[in-house]
C-alpha positions as CSV (number, residue, x, y, z in Angstrom):
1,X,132.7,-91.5,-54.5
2,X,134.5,-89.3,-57.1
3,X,136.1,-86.1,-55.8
4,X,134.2,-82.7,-56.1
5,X,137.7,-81.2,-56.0
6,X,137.6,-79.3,-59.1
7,X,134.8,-77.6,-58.0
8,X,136.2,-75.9,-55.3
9,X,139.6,-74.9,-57.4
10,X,137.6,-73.3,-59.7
11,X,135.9,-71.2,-57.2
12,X,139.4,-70.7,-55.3
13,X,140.3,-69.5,-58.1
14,X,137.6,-66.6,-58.6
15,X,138.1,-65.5,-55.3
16,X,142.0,-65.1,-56.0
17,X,142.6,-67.8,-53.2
18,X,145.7,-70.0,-54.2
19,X,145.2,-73.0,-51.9
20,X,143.3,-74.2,-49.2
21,X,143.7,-76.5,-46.1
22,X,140.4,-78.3,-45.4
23,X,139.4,-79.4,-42.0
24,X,136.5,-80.6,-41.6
25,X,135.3,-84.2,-42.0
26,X,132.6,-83.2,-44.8
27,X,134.7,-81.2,-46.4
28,X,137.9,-83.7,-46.9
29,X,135.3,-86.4,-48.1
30,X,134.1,-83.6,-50.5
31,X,137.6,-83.0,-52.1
32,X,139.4,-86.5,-51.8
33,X,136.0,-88.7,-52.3
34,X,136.2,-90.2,-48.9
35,X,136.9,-89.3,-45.4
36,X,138.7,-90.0,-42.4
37,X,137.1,-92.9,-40.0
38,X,138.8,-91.4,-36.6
39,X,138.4,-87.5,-38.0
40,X,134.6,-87.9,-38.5
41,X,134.1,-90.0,-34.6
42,X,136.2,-87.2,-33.0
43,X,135.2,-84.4,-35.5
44,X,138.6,-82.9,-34.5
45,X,140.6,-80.5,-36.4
46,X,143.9,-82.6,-37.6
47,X,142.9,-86.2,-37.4
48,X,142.7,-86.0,-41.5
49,X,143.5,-83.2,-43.0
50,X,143.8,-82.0,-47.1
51,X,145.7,-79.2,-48.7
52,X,144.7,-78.2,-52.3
53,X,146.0,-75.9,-54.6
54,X,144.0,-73.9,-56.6
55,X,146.0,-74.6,-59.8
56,X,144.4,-77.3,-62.2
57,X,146.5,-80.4,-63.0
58,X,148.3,-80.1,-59.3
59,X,147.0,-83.1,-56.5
60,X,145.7,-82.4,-53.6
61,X,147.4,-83.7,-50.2
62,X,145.4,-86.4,-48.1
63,X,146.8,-86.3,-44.5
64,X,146.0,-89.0,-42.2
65,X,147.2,-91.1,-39.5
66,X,149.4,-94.2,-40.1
67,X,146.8,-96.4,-38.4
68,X,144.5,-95.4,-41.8
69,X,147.2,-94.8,-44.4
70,X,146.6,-98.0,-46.0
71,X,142.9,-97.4,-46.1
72,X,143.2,-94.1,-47.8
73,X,146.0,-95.3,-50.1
74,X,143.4,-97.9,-51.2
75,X,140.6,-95.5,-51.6
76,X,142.6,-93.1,-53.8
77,X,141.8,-94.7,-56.9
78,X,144.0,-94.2,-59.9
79,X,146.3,-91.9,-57.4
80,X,144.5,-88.6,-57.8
81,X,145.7,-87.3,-54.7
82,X,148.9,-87.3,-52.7
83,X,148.1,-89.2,-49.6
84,X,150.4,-89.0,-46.6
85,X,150.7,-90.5,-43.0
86,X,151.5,-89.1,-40.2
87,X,152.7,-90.4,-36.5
88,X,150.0,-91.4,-33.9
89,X,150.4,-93.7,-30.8
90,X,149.0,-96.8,-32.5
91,X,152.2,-98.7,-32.7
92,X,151.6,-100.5,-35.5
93,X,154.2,-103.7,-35.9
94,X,155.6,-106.2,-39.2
95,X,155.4,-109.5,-38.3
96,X,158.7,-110.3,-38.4
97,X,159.5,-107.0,-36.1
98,X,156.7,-108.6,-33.6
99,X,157.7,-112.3,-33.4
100,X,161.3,-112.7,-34.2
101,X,162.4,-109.1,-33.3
102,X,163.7,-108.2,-36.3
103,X,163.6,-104.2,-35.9
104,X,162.1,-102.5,-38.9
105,X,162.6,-99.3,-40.6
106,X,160.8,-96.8,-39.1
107,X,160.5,-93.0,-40.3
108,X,160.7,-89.8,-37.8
109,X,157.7,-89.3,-35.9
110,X,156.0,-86.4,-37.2
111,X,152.9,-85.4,-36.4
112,X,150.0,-84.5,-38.1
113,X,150.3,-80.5,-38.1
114,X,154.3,-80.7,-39.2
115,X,152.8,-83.2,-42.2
116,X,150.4,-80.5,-43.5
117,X,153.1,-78.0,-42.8
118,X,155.4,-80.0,-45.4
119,X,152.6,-80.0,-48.0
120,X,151.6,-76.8,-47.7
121,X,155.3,-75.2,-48.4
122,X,155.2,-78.5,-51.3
123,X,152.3,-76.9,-52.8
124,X,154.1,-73.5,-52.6
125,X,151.3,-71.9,-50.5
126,X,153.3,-70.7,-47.4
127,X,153.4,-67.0,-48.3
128,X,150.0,-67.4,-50.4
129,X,146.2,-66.5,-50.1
130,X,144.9,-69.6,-48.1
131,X,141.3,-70.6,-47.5
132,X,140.4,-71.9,-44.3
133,X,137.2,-73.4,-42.8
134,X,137.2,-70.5,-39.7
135,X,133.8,-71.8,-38.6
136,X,135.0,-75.2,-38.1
137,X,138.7,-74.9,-37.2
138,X,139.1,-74.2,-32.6
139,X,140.7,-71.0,-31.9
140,X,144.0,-72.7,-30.5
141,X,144.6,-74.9,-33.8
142,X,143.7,-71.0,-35.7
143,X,146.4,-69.1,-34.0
144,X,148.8,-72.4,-34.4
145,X,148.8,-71.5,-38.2
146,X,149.2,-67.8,-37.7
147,X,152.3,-68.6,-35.6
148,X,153.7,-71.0,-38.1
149,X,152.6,-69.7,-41.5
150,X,153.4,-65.6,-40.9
151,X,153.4,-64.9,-44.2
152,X,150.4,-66.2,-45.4
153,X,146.8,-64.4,-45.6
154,X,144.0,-66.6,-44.3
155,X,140.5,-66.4,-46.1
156,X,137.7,-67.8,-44.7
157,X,136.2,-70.6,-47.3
158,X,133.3,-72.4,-45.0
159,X,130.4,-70.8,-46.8
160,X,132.4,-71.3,-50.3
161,X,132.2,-74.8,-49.4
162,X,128.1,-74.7,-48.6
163,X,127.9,-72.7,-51.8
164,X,129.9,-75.4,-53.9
165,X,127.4,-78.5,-52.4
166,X,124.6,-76.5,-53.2
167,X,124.8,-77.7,-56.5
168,X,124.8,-81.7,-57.0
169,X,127.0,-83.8,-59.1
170,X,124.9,-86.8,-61.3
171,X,126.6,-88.8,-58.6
172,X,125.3,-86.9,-55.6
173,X,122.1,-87.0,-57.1
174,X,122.1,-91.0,-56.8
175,X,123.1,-90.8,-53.6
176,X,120.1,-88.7,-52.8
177,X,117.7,-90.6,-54.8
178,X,118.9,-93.6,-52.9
179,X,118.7,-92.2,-49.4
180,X,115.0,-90.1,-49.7
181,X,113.8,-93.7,-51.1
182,X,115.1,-95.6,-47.4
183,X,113.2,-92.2,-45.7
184,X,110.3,-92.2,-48.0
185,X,109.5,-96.2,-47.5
186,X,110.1,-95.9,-43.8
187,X,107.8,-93.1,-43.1
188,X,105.2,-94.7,-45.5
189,X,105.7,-97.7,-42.8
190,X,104.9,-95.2,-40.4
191,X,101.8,-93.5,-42.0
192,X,100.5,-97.1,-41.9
193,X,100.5,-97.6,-38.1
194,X,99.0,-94.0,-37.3
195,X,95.9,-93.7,-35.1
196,X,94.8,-93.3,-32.2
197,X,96.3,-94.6,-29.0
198,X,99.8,-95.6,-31.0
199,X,102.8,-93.2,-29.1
200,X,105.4,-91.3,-30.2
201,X,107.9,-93.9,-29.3
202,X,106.1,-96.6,-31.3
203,X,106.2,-94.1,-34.6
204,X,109.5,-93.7,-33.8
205,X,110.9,-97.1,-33.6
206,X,108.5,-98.3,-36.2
207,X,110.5,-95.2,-38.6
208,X,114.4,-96.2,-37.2
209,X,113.8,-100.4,-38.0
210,X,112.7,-99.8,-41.8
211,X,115.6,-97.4,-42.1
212,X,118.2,-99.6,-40.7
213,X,116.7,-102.7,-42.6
214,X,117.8,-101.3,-45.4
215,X,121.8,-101.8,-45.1
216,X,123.1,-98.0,-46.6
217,X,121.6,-95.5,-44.1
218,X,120.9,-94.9,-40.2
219,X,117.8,-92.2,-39.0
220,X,119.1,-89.4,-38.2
221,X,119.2,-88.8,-34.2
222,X,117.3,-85.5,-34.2
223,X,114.0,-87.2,-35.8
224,X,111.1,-85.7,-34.2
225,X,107.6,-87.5,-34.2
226,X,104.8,-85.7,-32.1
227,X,101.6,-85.4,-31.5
228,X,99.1,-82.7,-30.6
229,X,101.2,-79.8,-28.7
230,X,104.4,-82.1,-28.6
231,X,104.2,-80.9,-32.4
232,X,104.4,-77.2,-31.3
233,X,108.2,-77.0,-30.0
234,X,111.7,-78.7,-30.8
235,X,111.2,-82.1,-29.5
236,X,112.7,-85.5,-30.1
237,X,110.0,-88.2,-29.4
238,X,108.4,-87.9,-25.5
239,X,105.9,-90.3,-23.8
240,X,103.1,-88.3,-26.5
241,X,100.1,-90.3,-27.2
242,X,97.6,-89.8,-30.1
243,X,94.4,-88.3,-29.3
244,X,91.1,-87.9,-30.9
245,X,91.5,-84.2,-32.6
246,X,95.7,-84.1,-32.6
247,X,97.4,-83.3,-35.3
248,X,100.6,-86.2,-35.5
249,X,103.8,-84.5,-37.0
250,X,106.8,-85.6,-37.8
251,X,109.8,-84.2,-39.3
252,X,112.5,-86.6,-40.1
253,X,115.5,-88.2,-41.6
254,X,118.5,-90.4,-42.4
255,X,122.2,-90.4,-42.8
256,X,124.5,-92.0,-45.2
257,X,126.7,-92.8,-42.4
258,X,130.5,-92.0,-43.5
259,X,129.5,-90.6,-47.0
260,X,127.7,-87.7,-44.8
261,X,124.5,-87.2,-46.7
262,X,121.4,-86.8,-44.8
263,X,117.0,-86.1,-45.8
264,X,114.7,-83.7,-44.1
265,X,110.8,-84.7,-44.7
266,X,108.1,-83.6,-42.4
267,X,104.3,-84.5,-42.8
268,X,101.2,-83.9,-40.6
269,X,98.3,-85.9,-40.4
270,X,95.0,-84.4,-38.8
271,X,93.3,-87.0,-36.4
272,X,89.9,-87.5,-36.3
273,X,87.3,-85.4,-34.3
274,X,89.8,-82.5,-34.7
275,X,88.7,-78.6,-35.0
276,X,87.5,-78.1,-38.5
277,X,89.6,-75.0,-39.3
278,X,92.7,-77.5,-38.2
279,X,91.6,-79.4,-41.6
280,X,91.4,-76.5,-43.3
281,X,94.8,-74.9,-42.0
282,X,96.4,-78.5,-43.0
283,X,94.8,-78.3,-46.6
284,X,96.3,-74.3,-46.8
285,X,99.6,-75.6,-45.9
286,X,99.8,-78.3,-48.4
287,X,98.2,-76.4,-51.3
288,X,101.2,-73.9,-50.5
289,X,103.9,-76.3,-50.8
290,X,102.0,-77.7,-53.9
291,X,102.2,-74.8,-55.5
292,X,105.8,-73.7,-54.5
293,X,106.6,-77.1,-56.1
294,X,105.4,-76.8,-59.1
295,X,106.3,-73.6,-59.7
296,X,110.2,-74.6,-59.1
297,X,112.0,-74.2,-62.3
298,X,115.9,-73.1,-63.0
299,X,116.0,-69.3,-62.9
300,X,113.3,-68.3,-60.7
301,X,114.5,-66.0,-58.0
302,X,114.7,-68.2,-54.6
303,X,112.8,-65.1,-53.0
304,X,110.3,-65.3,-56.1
305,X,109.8,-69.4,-54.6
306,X,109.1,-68.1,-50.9
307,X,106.8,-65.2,-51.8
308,X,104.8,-67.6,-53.9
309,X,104.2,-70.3,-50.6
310,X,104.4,-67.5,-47.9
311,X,101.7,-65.4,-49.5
312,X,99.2,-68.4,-50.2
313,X,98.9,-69.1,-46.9
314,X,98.5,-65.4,-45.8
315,X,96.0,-64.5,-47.8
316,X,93.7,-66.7,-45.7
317,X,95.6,-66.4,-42.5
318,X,96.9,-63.1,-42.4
319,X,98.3,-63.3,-38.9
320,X,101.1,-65.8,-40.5
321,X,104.7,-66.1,-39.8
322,X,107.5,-67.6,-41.1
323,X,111.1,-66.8,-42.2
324,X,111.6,-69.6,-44.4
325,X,110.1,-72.4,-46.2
326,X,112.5,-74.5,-47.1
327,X,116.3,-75.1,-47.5
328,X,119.4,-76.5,-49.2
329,X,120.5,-79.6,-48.0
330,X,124.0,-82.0,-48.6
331,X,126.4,-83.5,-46.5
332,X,125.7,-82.2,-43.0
333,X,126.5,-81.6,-40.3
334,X,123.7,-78.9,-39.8
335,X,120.1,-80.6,-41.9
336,X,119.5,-77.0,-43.1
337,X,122.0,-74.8,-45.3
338,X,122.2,-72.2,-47.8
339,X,120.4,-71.0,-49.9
340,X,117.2,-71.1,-47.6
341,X,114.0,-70.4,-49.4
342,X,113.5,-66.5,-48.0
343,X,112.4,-63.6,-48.8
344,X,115.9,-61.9,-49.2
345,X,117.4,-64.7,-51.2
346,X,118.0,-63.6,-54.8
347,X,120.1,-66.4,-56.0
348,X,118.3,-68.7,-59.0
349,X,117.2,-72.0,-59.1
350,X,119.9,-74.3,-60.7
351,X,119.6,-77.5,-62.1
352,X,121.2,-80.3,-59.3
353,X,119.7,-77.9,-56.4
354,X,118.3,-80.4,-53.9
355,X,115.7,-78.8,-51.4
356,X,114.1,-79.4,-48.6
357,X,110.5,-77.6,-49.4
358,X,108.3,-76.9,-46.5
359,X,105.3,-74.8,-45.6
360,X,105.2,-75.1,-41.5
361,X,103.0,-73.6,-38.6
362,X,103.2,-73.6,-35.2
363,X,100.5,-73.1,-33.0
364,X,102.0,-72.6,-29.3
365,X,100.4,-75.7,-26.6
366,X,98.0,-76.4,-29.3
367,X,99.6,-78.4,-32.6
368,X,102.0,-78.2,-35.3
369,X,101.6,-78.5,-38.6
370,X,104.6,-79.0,-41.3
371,X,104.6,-80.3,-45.0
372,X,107.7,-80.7,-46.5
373,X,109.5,-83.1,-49.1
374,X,112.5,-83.4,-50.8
375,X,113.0,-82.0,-54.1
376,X,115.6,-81.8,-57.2
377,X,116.3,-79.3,-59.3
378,X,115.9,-80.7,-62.9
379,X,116.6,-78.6,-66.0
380,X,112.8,-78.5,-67.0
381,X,111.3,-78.4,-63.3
382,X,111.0,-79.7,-60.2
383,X,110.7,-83.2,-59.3
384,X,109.8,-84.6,-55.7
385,X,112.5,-87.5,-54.3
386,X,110.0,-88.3,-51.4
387,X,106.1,-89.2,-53.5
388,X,105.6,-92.4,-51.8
389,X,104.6,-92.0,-48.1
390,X,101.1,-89.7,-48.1
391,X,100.6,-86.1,-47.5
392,X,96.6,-87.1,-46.0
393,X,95.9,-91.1,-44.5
């Protein structure tokens, strides 16, 4: 994929940051256009690391181990970035070296905090402004820096980052439209086996096989499908079976594996022989979601979208609660990320927004309800990446 890095320099520089060291395995992928393979396993601070300047027309540093220098020297296409190895325990040997014990030149072993020492005092940053990702870096690797950069000023850049992936790139927006299809078929799969009798372990599998059949994504391990009160608390699928009157929810998705993005979709089908206001709750719910939908344009106030589903609902159910109805969504690890659709969000629509629009509600031992779909931004409206699997069977 292409790097997003002059995104985040731009917005370095409007915070009067001059550089940034970037931790996390989302992050790095962002900036370089790939990731680290052992960094995003592990998810430890160090295994891959980037340094980036703020200053336009300057590379960024890839730091990575030697095992997976060649990998990232092959992924960094026309040399955009600066790529760099550091020591690990690997040990790996030339041929000649192995078999005929010819000894071969090998550089100081330096590890993988000295490397992105050196390329920080490269880029000039050591007595600098330097964004950090302080809600993903351990306190031990944090006071490390203090020690050995004293005269630097550390900012913390982690919701810079959400900020900057709120917005898509054509590219990203692919992605998505590639991913919510492998989602939207599988669930349809799954709307087509739903009745009752059928468990929440058959829905499940019946979802994870279509995803995996299709070569470029994997369900994501928190999928929840439930029925009746199962649907009413923070499951992943139990030995639930459908009943006459249960309402079968699920809310779902898939990963990109190393590329990081990842779907959220939730729908709720009412069983038959169920309460009738239970239909007529379900119907509420939709229309809301509906109408948030089509009322999604660039501009409108995200607090403007919430009121509009939110007050819908409790016009007829006045006992309602909620504090959102919907969320941004990107690379992960956490499904749901700024902006959230809320009543105290006054940031605008934008054009490349993706969202996760849904109108949920829980009813304690009883059932759950919750709508939701993916949805882009587009610079006239609104347009729904998940149409194909049905809102009512």
């Amino acid at each position: 994929m292409k790097s997003k890095q002059e995104k985040i320099k731009k917005l370095l520089r409007e915070k009067n940051i001059d550089g940034a060291i970037v931790s996390s395995p989302e992050n790095l992928h962002y900036v370089l256009g790939f990731g680290g393979h052992q960094h995003t396993v592990s998810r430890q601070a160090g295994f891959s690391v980037g340094v980036i300047s703020s200053k336009e027309n300057v590379k960024t540093h890839g730091i990575t181990m030697d095992f997976e220098y060649p990998t990232f020297t092959k992924k960094n296409k026309s040399d955009e970035h600066i790529i760099k190895p550091y020591s690990t325990w690997v040990g790996v040997r030339n041929w000649d070296n192995l078999v005929k014990d010819i000894p071969m030149e090998e550089s100081n072993f330096k590890n993988s905090f000295e490397v992105m020492l050196e390329s920080v005092k490269e880029l000039g940053l050591e007595n600098k402004n330097i964004g950090l990702e302080l809600d993903f870096l351990p306190i031990n690797y944090y006071n490390q820096l203090l020690e050995s950069l004293p005269n630097a000023k550390f900012v913390n850049i982690s919701d810079l980052f959400i900020y900057a992936r709120s917005v898509k790139t054509r590219e990203e927006i692919e992605v998505f439209r590639n991913i919510c299809s492998v989602a939207d078929n599988a669930f349809y799969e799954v709307s087509k086996m739903v009745k009752i009798g059928v468990s929440e372990q058959n829905l499940s599998q019946c979802f994870k096989e279509n995803v995996i059949k299709s070569g470029i994504c994997v369900p994501s391990a928190w999928s929840m499908f439930s029925t009746g009160a199962n649907g009413a608390r923070l499951t992943i699928p139990e030995d639930g079976i459908i009943k006459k009157g249960d309402v079968v929810k699920y809310d779902a998705g898939v990963n990109a594996g190393f590329d990081f993005y990842t779907t959220d979709t939730s729908r709720s089908w009412v069983m038959e022989g169920a309460d009738s206001e239970l239909y007529n709750l379900k119907d509420m719910l939709y229309e809301a979601q509906r109408l948030m939908i089509k009322s999604a344009k660039p501009g409108l106030p995200i607090n403007e979208l919430f009121n509009i589903g939110f007050n819908y609902v409790k016009e007829k159910y006045s006992i309602y609660k909620r504090g959102h109805l919907g969320h941004s969504i990107s690379m992960g690890p956490q499904t749901a990320e700024a902006p959230y659709i809320t009543a105290n969000e006054t940031r605008v629509l934008e054009p490349g927004m993706v969202l996760a629009m849904e109108v949920p509600c829980y009813i304690d031992n009883f059932n759950g309800f919750n709508i939701e779909d993916m949805v882009l931004i587009t610079e006239t409206g609104a347009e729904i990446l998940t149409p194909k699997t049905p809102h009512y069977i």
